[in-house]
N, C-alpha and C positions, 0 to 999 in steps of 0.2 A: 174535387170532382164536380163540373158539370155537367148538366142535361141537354142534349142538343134535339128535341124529335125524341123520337122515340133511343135514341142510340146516346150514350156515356159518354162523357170526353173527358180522360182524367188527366193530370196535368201532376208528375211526380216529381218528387223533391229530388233534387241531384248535388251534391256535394261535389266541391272542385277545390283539389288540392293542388301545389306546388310548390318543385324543388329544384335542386339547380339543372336537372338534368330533364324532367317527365311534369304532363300535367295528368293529373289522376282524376279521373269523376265516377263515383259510387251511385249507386241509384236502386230505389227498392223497386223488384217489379215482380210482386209475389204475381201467381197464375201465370204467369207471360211465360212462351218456350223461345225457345233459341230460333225456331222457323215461323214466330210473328213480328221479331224484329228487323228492325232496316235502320243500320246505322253507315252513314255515310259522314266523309270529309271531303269538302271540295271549294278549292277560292278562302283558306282558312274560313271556313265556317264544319263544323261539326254538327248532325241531324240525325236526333232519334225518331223514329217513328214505330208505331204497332197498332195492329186491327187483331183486336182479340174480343173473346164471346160477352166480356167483361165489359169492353168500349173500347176507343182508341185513345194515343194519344200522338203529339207533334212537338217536339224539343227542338229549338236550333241554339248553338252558342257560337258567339265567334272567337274562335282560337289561333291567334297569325303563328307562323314561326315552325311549325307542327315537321317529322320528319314522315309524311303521312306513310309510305312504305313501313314503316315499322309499327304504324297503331296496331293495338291489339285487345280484342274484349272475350271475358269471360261471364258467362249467366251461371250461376250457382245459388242452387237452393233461393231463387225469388230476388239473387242481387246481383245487379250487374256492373261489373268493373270495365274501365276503359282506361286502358293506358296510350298516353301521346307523346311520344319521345319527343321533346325541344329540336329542333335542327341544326345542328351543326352551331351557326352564327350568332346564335341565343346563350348559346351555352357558358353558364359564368366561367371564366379562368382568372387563375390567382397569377398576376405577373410580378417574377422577383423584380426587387431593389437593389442595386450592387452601389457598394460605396466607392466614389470614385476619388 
């Protein structure tokens, strides 16, 4: 957390997982509700923002490859999940070997 003026600028820790198919980012944002958030994707970049009583804060990651129509987030009890389906072209495939 820093101090900007009189006003907080917290800066939270965010986990980013991946698998062959989703990038996943957990993020603690105990006090925060679901109507101080603004999560946006756009130009592969992903952007948390929130103005709460607490301070704000401003997250950007860049994420390329993303199927943005299907991201999807959850706020639950102080933590918030983001899921980002890979799209399509990213996605690992296992190609067979045939013996010729």
């Amino acid at each position: 957390m820093t101090k900007k003026g009189c006003e907080m600028s917290i800066s939270p820790r965010v986990d980013i997982f991946e698998n062959d198919t989703t990038y996943k980012m957990i993020t603690d944002l105990p006090g925060v509700s679901v109507n101080e958030l603004d999560i946006r994707y756009e130009r592969n970049y992903l952007e948390l923002q929130a103005d709460t009583l607490h301070g704000s804060f401003y997250r950007r990651f860049h994420i390329p490859n993303v199927s943005d129509q299907e991201i999807s987030a959850e706020l639950k009890n102080g933590i918030l999940e983001i899921a980002l389906p890979k799209a399509a072209t990213v996605k690992a495939r296992v190609v067979p070997v045939t013996a010729g």
